[in-house]
Every structure is written in structure tokens, then in C-alpha cells.
VOLUMNU-95413 format. One record per residue (C-alpha): residue in three letters; x negated, y, z negated. Coordinates in pm, whole numbers, padded with zeros to 5 digits, always signed. Layout:
<nodes>
AlaXYZ;...
</nodes>
This chain:
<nodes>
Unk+02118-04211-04488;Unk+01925-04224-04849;Unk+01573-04297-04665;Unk+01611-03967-04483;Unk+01350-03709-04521;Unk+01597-03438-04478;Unk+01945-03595-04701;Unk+02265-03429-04528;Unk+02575-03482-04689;Unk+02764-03206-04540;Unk+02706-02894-04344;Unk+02866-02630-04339;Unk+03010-02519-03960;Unk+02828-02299-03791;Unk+02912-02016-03555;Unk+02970-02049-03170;Unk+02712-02192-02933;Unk+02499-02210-03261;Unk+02239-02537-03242;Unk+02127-02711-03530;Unk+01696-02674-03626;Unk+01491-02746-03862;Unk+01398-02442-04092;Unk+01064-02278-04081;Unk+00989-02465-04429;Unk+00925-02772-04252;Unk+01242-02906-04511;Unk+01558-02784-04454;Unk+01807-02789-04152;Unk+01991-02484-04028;Unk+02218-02347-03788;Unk+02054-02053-03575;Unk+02132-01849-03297;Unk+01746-01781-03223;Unk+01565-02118-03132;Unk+01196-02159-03193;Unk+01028-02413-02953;Unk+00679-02496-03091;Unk+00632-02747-02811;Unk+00778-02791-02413;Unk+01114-02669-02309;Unk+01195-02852-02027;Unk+01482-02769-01809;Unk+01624-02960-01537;Unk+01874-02778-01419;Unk+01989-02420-01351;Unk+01942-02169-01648;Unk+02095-01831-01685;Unk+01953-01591-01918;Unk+02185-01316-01983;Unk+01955-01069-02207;Unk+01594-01012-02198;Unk+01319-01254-02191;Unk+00973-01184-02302;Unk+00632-01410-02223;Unk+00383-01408-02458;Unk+00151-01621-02235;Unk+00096-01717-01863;Unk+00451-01802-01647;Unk+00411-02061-01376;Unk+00676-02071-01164;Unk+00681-02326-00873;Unk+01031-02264-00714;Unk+01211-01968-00617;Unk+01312-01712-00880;Unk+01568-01446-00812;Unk+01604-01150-01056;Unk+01891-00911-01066;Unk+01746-00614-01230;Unk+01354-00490-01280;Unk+01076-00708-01345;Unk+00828-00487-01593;Unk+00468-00669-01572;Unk+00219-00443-01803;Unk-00070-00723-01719;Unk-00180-00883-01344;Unk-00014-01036-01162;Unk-00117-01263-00854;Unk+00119-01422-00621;Unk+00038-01600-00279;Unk+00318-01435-00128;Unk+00578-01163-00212;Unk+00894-01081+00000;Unk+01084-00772-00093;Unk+01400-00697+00135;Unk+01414-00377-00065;Unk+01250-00050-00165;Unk+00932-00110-00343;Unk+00797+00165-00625;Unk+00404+00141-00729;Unk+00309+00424-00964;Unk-00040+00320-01021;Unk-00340+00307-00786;Unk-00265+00022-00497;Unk-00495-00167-00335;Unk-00511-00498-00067;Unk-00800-00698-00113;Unk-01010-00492-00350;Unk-01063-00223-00068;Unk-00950-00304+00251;Unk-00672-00049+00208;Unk-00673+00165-00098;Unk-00390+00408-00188;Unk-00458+00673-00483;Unk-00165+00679-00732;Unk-00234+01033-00832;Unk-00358+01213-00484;Unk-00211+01026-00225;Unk-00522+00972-00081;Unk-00548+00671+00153;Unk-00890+00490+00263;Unk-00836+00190+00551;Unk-01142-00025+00568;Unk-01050-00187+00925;Unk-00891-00060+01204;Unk-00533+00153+01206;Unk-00345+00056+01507;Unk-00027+00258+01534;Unk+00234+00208+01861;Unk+00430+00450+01799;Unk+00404+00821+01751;Unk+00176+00965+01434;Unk+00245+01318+01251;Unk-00035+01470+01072;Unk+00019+01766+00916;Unk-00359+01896+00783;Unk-00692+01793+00914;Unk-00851+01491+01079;Unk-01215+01421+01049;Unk-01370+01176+01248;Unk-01758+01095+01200;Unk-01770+00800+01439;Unk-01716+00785+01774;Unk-01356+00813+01922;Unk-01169+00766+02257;Unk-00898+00920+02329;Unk-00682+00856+02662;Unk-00499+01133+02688;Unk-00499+01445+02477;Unk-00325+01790+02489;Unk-00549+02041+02312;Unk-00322+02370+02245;Unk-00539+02535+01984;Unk-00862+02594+01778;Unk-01219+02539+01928;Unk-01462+02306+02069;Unk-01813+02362+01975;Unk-02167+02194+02055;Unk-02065+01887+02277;Unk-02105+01844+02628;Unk-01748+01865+02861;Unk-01684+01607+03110;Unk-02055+01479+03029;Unk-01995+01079+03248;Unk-01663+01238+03428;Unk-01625+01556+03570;Unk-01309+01705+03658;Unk-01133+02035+03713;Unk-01189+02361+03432;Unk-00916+02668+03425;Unk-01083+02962+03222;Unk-00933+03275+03175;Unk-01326+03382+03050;Unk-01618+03191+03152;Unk-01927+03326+02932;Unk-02241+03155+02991;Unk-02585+03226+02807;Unk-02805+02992+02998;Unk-02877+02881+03394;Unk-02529+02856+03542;Unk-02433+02644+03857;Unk-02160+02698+04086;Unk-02145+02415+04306;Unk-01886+02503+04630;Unk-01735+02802+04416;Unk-01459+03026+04555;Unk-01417+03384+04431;Unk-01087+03563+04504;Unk-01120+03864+04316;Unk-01417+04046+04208;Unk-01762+03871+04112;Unk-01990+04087+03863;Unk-02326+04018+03739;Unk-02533+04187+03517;Unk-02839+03990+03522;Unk-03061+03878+03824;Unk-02824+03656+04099;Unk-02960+03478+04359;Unk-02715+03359+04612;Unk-02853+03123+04894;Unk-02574+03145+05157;Unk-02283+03383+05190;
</nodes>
């Protein structure tokens, strides 16, 4: 056509699965394997991408996306919902809602802001500290020490003592001694 901007007589052929674009002068047409969209690339229908893809800018993806090797993200990334059916690697610092549970990439160390309700049993291998109050139903105590809290305080029950040293008043309510009872101190002993 002589009123075309661009006058093509002839091309020459291009390679395979090459598309036809105008060159970055603004003047000349090309074959290229490497497309340049300035504007919208719409797609309607399924695309496979068999190398790499990089994003300069934000991605909004409204339908399902499934990806058969690693997604690398260096920025954030928000989601309302992510389902992984397999293992999932975080090597920096994670967090769920700013701090409502906190793990630290480089010490491990975890801080839960609500409550941890486990069913099943729970391993821990160094120390707890608790600085709240804490009930426990049923506890088997095998080692270490108890100091500067009252025992069985709202409910008494039984005490087995191999050694029973007392500094202060001591009473012995309906007490039953089998072998031999020595005091040092002062006793006084209101029926026999």
C-alpha cells in the first residue's frame, strides 16, 4: 500500500514461532523472538510459560495459579489465603498478624500472643518459665525442687517424706508414729 507509514514490499522469513513487531525506532518492522508489550496483554485462554518469567511491577492474579517449581518473591507478598499440600521452607523471621505468633529465623525462638492449646502429648527438652498463673490437672514431679509456695494451700491431701524438716510451729493433726519420734526442741504433746 503506497499511503502506508511503514512501505513493505517484501520480508524476509523469519525463524520459527517468530512474530512480526514494530522496531524500537518507532519505523521499521521486524521479526523477534523477544516481544515488548508497552500496553495490556490480554489472554483468554490457557498460557504455558516454559522458561522464567520476571515482574517488574505488582501481579494480580484472580484465578488459580499452579507452579511446578519455586516461586522466589524478594518483596511482600499478601494473599487472603494460601494452601500448601507440601513442605513449606521460611528462612527469614515469620510472623502471623504482626505478633500474634512470632518465630525468630536465626534463634528459633517462638513468642505466642494467645493461648497454646495442644491435645496431644508435648516434649520439651530445656526449661519452662511461667510468670502467670497455671493449672495443671495432673502432674508427675520426678525431680528438682519446690521452693516458697504453699502445698495443698485450698486442697489438702496425703504427703510421703522420706525427711520432714520444719523451722517453724509444726502441726500434726491425728499423726501416727511407727518407729521412733525425736525432738530436739521443746514438745508439747496433749494426749498420748
Amino acid at each position: 500500500n503506497a499511503s502506508a507509514q511503514i512501505a513493505v514490499n517484501k520480508l524476509a522469513d523469519g525463524s520459527a514461532r517468530q512474530v512480526l513487531q514494530t522496531a524500537s525506532n518507532g519505523s521499521d518492522v521486524e521479526w523477534t523472538s523477544n516481544v515488548d508489550v508497552p500496553g495490556t496483554l490480554d489472554v483468554t485462554g490457557a498460557t504455558t510459560l516454559d522458561s522464567n518469567i520476571t515482574v517488574g511491577s505488582g501481579a494480580n492474579i484472580s484465578g488459580n495459579t499452579v507452579l511446578g517449581g519455586n516461586l522466589q518473591v524478594s518483596g511482600t507478598t499478601t494473599a487472603a489465603a494460601i494452601n500448601a499440600s507440601g513442605a513449606v521452607g521460611v528462612d527469614g523471621n515469620f510472623d502471623v498478624n504482626t505478633n500474634k505468633f512470632t518465630v525468630n529465623a536465626s534463634s528459633g525462638n517462638t513468642t505466642i500472643a494467645g493461648d497454646l492449646d495442644v491435645n496431644g502429648s508435648t516434649t520439651i527438652a530445656g526449661t519452662i518459665g511461667l510468670t502467670g498463673l497455671s493449672t495443671l490437672a495432673s502432674v508427675d514431679i520426678n525431680g528438682g525442687a519446690i521452693d516458697g509456695t504453699t502445698i495443698g494451700a485450698s486442697s489438702a491431701s496425703t504427703g510421703k517424706f522420706t525427711t520432714l524438716d520444719a523451722s517453724g510451729n509444726t502441726t500434726l493433726d491425728g499423726t501416727t508414729v511407727d518407729g521412733v519420734l525425736d525432738v530436739n526442741g521443746s514438745a508439747t504433746i496433749d494426749n498420748v
